[in-house]
C-alpha positions in Angstrom: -23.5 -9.2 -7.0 -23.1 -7.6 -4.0 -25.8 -5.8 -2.6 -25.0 -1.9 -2.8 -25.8 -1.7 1.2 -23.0 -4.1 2.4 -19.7 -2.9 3.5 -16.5 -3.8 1.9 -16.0 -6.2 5.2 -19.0 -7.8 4.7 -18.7 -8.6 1.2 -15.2 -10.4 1.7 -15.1 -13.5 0.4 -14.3 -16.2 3.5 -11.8 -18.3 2.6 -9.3 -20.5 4.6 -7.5 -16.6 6.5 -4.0 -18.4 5.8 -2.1 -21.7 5.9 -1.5 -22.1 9.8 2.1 -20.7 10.7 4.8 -21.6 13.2 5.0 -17.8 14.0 3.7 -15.6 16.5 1.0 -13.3 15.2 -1.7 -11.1 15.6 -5.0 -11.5 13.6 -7.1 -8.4 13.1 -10.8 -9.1 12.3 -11.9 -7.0 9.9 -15.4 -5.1 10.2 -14.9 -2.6 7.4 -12.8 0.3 8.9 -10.1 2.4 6.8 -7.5 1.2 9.4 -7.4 -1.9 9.5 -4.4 -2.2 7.2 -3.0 0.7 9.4 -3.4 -1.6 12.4 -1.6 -4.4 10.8 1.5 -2.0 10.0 1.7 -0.7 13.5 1.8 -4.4 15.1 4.4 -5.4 12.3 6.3 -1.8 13.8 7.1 -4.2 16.8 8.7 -7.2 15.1 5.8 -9.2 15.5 3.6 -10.4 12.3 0.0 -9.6 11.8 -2.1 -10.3 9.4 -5.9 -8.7 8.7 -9.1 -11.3 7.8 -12.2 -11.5 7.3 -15.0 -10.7 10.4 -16.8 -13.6 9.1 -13.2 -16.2 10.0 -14.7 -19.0 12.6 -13.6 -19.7 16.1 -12.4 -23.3 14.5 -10.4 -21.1 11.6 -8.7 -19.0 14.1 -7.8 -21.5 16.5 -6.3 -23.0 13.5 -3.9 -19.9 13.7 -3.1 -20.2 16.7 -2.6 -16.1 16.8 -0.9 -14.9 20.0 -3.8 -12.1 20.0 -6.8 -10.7 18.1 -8.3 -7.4 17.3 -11.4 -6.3 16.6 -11.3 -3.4 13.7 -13.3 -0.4 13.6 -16.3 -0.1 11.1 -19.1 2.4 9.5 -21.8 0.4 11.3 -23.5 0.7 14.5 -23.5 -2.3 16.5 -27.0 -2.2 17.0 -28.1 -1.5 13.3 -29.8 -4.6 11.0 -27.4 -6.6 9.4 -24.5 -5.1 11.4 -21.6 -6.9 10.6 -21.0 -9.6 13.9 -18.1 -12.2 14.8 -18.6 -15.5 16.1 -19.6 -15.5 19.8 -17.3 -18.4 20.3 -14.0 -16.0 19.9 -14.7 -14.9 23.3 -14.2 -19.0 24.5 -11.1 -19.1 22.9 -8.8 -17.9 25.9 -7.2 -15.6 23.6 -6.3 -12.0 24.3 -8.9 -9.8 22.4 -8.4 -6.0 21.9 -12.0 -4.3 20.3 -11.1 -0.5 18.6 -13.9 1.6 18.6 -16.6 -0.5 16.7 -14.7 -3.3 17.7 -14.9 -2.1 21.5 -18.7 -1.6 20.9 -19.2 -4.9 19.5 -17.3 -6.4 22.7 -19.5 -4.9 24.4 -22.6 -5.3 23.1 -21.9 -9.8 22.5 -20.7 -9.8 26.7 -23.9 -8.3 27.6 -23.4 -4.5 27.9 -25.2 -1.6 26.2 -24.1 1.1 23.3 -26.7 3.4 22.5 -26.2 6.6 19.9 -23.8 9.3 22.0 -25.5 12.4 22.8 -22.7 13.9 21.4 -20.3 12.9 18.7 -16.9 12.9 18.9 -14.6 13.0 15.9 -10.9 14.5 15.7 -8.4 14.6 18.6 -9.5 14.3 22.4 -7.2 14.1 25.8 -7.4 11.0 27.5 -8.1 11.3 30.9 -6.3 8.0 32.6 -8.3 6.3 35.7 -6.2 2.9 35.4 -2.2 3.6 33.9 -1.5 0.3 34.3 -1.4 -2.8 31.9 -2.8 -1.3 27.9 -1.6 1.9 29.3 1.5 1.8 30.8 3.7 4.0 29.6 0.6 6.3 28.0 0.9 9.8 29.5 -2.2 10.9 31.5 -3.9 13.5 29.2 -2.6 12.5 25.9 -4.4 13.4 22.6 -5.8 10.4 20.9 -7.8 10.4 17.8 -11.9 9.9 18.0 -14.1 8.7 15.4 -17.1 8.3 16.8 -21.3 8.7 17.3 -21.9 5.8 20.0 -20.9 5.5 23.0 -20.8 1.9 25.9 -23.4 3.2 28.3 -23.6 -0.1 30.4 -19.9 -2.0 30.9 -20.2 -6.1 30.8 -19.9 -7.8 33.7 -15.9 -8.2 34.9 -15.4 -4.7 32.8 -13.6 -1.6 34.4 -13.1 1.8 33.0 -9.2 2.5 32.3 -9.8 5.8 31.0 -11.8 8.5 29.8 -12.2 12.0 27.7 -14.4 14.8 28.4 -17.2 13.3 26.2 -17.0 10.1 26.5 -17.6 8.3 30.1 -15.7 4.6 28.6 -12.8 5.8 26.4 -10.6 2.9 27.4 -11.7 -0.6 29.3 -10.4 -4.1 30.1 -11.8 -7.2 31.8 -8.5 -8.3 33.1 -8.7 -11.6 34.0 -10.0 -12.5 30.7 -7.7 -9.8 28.8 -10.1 -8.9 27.0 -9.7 -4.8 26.1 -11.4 -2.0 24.6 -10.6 1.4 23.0 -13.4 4.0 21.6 -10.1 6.2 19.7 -8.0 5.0 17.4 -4.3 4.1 18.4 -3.2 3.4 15.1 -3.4 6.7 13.6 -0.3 9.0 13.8 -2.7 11.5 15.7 -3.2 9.4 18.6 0.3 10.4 20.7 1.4 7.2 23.2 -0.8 4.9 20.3 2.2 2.7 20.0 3.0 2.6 23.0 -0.8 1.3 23.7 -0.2 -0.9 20.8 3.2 -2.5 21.8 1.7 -3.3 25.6 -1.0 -5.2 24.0 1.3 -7.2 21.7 4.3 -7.7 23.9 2.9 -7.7 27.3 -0.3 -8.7 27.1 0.1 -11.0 24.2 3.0 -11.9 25.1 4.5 -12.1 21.6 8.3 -12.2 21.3 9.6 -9.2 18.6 10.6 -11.9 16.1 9.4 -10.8 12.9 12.4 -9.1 11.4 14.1 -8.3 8.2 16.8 -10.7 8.1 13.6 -13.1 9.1 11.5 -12.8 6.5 14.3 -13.2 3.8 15.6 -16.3 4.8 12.3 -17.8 5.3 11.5 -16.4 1.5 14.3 -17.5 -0.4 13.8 -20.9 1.7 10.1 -21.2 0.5 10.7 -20.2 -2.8 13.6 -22.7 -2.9 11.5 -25.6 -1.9 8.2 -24.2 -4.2 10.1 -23.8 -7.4 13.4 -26.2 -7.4 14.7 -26.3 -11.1 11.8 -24.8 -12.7 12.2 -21.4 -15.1 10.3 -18.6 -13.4 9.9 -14.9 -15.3 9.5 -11.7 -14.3 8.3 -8.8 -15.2 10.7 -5.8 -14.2 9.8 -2.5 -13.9 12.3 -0.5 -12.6 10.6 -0.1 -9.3 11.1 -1.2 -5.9 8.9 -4.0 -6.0 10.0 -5.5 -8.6 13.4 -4.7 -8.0 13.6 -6.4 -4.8 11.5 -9.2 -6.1 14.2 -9.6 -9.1 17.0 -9.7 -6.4 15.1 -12.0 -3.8 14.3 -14.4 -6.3 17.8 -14.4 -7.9 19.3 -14.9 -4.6 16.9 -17.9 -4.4 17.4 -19.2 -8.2 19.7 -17.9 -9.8 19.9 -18.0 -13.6 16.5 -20.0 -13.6 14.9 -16.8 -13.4 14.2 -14.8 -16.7 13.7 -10.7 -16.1 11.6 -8.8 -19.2 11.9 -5.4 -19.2 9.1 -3.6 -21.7 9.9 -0.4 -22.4 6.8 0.8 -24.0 8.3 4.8 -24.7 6.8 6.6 -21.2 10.0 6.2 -18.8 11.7 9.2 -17.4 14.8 10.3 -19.2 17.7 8.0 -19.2 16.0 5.4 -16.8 15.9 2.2 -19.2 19.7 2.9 -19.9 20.2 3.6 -16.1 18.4 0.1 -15.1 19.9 -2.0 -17.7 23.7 -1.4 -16.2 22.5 -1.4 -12.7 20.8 -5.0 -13.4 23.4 -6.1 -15.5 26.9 -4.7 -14.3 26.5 -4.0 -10.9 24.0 -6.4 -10.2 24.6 -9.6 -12.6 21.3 -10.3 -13.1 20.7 -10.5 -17.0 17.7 -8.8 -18.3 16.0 -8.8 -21.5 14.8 -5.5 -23.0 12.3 -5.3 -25.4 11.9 -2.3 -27.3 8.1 -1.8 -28.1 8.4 2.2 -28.1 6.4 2.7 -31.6 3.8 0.0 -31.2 2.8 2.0 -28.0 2.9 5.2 -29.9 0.7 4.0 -32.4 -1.8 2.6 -30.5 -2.2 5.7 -28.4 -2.4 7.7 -31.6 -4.7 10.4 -31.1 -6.3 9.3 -27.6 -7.3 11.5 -25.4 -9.6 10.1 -22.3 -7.4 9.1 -19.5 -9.2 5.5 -19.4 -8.6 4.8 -22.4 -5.2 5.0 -22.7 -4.3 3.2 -19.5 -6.5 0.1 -21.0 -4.9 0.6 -24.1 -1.2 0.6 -22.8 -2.2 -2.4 -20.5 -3.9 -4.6 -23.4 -0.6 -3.2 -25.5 1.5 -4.8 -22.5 0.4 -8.1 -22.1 0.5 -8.9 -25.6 3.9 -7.9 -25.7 4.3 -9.7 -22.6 2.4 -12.8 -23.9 4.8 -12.4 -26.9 8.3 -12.4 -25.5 7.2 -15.2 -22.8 6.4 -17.6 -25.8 9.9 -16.2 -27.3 11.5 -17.1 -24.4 10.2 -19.7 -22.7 8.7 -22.0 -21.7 8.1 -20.8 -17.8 6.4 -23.3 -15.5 6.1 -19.4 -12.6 5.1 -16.1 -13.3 7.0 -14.1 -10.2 4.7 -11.0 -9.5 5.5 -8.1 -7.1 2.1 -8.6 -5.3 1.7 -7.1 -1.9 0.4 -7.3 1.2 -2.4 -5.0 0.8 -3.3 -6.7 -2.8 -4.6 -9.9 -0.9 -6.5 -7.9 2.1 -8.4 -6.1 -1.0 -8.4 -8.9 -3.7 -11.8 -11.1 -3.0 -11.5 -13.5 -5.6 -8.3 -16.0 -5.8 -7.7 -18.5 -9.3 -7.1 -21.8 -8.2 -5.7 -24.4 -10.6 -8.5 -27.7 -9.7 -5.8 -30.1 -10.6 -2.5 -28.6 -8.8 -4.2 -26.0 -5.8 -1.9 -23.6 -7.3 -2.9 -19.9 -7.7 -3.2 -19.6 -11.5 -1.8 -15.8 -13.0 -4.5 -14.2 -14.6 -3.1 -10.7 -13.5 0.5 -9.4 -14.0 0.9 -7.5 -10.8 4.4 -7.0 -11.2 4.0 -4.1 -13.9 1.9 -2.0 -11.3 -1.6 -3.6 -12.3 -2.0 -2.4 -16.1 -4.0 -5.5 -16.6 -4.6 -8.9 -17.1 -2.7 -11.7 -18.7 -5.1 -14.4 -20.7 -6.6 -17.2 -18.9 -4.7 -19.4 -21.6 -1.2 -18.1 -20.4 -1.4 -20.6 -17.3 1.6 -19.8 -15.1 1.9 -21.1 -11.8 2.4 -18.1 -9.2 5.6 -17.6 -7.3 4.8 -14.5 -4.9 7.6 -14.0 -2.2 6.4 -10.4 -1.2 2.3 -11.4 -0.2 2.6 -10.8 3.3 4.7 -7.6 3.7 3.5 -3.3 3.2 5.4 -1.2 1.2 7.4 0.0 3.8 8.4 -3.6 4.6 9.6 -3.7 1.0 11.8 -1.0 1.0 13.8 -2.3 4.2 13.7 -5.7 2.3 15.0 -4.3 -0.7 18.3 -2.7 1.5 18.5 -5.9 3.2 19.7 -7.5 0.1 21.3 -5.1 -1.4 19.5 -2.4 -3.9 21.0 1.1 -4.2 19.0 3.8 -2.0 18.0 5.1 -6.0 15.7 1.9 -6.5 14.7 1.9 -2.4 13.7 5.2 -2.0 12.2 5.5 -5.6 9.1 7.7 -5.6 5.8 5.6 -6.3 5.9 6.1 -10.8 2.9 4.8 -12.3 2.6 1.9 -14.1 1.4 3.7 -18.0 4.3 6.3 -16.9 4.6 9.8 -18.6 1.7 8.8 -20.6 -0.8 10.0 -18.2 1.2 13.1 -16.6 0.4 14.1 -20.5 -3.1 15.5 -20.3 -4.4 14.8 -23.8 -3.0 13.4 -26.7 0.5 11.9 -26.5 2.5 12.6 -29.0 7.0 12.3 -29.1 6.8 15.7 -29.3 5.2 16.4 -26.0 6.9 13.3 -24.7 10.2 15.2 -25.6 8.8 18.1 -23.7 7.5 16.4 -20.4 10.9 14.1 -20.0 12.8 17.4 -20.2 11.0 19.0 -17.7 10.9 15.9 -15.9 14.5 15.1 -15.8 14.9 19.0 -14.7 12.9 18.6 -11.6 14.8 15.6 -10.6 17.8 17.0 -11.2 16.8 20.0 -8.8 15.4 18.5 -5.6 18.2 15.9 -5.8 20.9 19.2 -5.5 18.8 20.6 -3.1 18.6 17.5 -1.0 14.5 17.5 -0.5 14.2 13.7 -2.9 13.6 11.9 0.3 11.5 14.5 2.1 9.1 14.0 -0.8 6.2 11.1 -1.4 6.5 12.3 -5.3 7.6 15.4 -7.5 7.1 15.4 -10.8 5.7 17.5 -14.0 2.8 17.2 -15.9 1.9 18.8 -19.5 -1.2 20.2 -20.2 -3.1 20.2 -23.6 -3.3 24.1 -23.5 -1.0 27.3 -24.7 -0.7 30.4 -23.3 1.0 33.5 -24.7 4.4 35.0 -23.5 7.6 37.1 -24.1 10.9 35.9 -24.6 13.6 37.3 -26.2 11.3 40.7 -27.1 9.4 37.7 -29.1 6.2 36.8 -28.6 5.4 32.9 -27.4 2.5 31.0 -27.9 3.7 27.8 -25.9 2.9 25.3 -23.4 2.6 25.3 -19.5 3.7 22.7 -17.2 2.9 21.9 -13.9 4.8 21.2 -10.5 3.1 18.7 -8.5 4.9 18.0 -5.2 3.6 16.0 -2.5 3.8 14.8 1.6 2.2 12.2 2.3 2.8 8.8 4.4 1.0 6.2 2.5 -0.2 7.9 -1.0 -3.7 7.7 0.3 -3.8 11.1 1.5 -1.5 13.8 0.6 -0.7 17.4 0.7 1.2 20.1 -1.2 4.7 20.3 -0.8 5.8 23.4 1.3 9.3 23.7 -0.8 11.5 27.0 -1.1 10.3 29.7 -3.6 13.9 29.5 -4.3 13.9 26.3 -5.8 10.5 26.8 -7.2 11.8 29.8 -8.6 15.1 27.7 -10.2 12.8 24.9 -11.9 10.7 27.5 -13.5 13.8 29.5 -15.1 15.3 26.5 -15.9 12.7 24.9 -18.0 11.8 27.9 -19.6 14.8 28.8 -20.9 15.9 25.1 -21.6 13.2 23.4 -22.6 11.7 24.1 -26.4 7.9 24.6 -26.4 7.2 25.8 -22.6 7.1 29.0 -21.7 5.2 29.2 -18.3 5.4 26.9 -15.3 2.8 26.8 -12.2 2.7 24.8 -9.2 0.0 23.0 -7.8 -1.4 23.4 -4.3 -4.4 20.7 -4.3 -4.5 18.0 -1.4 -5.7 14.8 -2.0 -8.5 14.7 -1.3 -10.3 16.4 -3.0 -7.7 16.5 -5.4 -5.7 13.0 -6.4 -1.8 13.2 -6.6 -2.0 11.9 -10.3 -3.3 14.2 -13.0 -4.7 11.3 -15.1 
């Protein structure tokens, strides 16, 4: 186990980072900070691939790599704290361009023989950079700009070869470099949306100082996918779980591009979709598309299970046990399948510290089915060989994937649905009845902010039901009926979010509408919580 004191860098497991590439890249050694799969993005921003490893990947290991550049993440630590987490010494031998952000920049500092003590001040939250050196990191970064602190330790003593690029009002060494070893330093955060002239920071570091070449492009990554999956699988039959989503929507059409009809898609529709959506996916998959899928219609085993369960936790373990045996059921119907395809991403393998490994073959065994948005785990006897063409790239990189090859702007732009569906935007016991209820109002709100044009302005909006009445007049009648919620959302990654500032107008429409049209509601509110502290999900 790991101890309760160790960060979630330092309890990464160190494997082998990655199978050594013929591409450019940029490896980011992680020492624990929230951003390091933010920094990863913003490289991948300028066509050039990145990847984020462990803090504890050797000199040996990374030369391996042969990365154009590294950076140093931030971290919770102080540098000179017991058991801080520390690279290698040796990286600093390599003759590799290094970049250290905040605790990264300390750590540089404190391994080439300078000093960071505690900060007599703090700084945390945006700060104008004051610009002694524009040149080189910070061409092109406007003297003055705001940039993004985080921050209780300061560099009090540069290395030797170090000069001061820039500075703020609290902080004496906001910005340094050792040019002739290009090695750099930054005690703010350019990857944050915050920090204004970050990119640009970030794209002299990758293009001009790393010289990296912006190669790492759609058109790139799916001809070097279908390629690999080409040569991985040959004639073999692969499934797939489809969802509806845009992972595995684009994984369906990548892989079918790459095998055509030795690929089998399952669609379980276990009764939670939004109104009309099986139907709609069906056609789009099978007229529009040509890619055969296989529906299975498990609507009342769901129900039953889920009979009279209340607690949130429950009934996502119950709808993901429910799943795989379904799964487990049709596969054996079906099959045999020598790959399980799975919609895992990018950011699944930074966080994922274990990996199955078949002893005989090397290949990564399935023991998760990732592909139906994590509701659980398939059993260890079910031994598919993985096929996972989407590993290295962020959501974001999905999406442009998925209109690379073709999928309607409905699937691309689809708002993140969760995986047990309308069964946890039902707080309390699901019933068809209050399923009936929820998909109305659901397919009502749809229906409204795509009129009104907003769909794409929003990270979600959707309904929820509560497990309450409350009493009200319609008709000169008196109502004892149920509320729903509106929960709209901003956001850019789901990690954070904050209410939607929509028109009372429209508010106003939705409410009228699903009162008077919908059979058991008779009061609609709208929720104004942020995440944090509140989570965008009810359930």
């Amino acid at each position: 186990m790991v101890p309760k004191t160790e960060t979630r860098a330092q309890a990464q497991t160190i494997q082998s980072p990655v199978a050594k590439v013929d591409r450019q890249m940029i490896v980011i050694l992680d020492f624990g900070s929230q951003y390091s799969e933010l920094i990863a993005r913003r490289i991948r921003e300028t066509e050039v691939y990145s990847e984020v490893i462990s803090y504890r990947t050797t000199p040996e290991q990374l030369a391996a790599l042969s990365p154009r550049g590294i950076i140093l993440s931030g971290g919770p630590n102080s540098v000179y704290d017991s058991g801080a987490p520390q690279c290698d010494p040796g990286i600093w031998q390599l003759g590799i361009p290094v970049l250290g952000v905040c605790y990264g920049m300390q750590l540089m500092v404190q391994q080439l023989g300078g000093q960071v003590e505690r900060a007599q001040r703090a700084e945390y939250g945006k700060a104008a950079l004051k610009i002694d050196d524009p040149t080189d990191l910070l061409t092109d970064v406007e003297d003055g700009s705001t940039m993004w602190m985080s921050h209780a330790d300061s560099c009090t003593q540069l290395p030797p070869g170090f000069d001061v690029l820039a500075h703020t009002e609290n902080t004496a060494c906001a910005a340094i470099a050792n040019h002739h070893l290009k090695f750099y330093g930054v005690q703010f955060h350019p990857e944050v949306v915050h920090s204004i002239g970050g990119m640009a920071l970030i794209r002299n570091f990758v293009h001009q100082i790393c010289n990296c070449d912006p190669t790492w492009t759609t058109a790139a990554f799916v001809e070097e996918a279908i390629r690999e999956v080409r040569a991985k699988v040959g004639d073999k039959q692969v499934l797939l779980a489809l969802s509806g989503g845009v992972d595995s929507s684009t994984l369906a059409f990548l892989m079918h591009r790459a095998i055509g009809d030795n690929l089998t898609c399952v669609f379980i529709d276990q009764g939670f979709m939004r109104k009309r959506e099986p139907e709609r996916l069906l056609k789009l998959f099978s007229e529009q598309f040509h890619i055969p899928v296989q529906y299975v219609d498990a609507q009342d085993r769901f129900l039953e299970k889920l009979e009279g369960v209340v607690d949130p936790e429950q009934k996502r373990r119950i709808i993901g046990h429910e799943f795989i045996k379904v799964f487990e059921e049709e596969s054996t119907r079906l099959g045999p399948f020598d790959y399980l395809a799975q919609g895992t991403l990018y950011p699944d393998v930074i966080e994922s510290a274990d990996t199955n490994v078949d002893p005989q073959t090397g290949e990564r065994v399935a023991v998760k089915i990732k592909s139906h948005h994590n509701v659980g785990g398939l059993p260890k006897d079910l031994r598919f060989k993985l096929v996972e063409p989407l590993r290295k790239l962020f959501k974001d990189e999905v999406r442009k994937v998925g209109r690379a090859i073709g999928l309607p702007e409905e699937i691309v732009q689809r708002h993140p649905f969760p995986g047990p569906g309308l069964a946890i935007r039902i707080v309390g016991e699901i019933t068809p009845e209050r399923l009936h209820i929820l998909r109305e109002a659901d397919y009502i709100v749809r229906q409204e902010i795509n009129r009104w044009e907003i769909y794409h302005d929003l990270w979600q909006a959707f309904a929820v039901l509560l497990p309450i009445r409350s009493v009200g007049v319609m008709g000169d009648q008196r109502t004892y009926a149920h509320p729903i919620v509106l929960r709209f959302v901003s956001s850019e990654d789901g990690m954070t979010a904050d209410w939607a500032r929509v028109p009372y107008d429209l508010l106003e429409l939705i409410s009228n509408r699903i009162v008077n049209e919908v059979k058991g509601v008779n009061r609609v509110v709208y929720d104004i919580t942020s995440k944090p502290p509140g989570t965008i999900e009810w359930e």
